[in-house]
N, C-alpha and C positions, 0 to 999 in steps of 0.2 A: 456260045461257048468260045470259040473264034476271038472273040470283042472282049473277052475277060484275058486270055491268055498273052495277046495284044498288051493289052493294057498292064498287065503281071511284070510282060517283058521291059515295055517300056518303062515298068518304075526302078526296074534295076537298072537301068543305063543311066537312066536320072540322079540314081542314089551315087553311083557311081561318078557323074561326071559332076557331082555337087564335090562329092571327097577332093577330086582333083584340086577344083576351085578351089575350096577352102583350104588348102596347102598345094599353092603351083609351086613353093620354094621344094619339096620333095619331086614333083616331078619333074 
């Protein structure tokens, strides 16, 4: 369970740090 919640977390920083990328002119 550990290794899923992990992994959960990790896709949201992912999702997030793709947004960024894809408009560095916003941040």
């Amino acid at each position: 369970m550990s290794e899923i919640v992990i992994r959960h977390a990790e896709t949201r920083d992912y999702e997030a740090i793709r947004r960024i990328h894809a408009q560095p002119e916003v941040y």
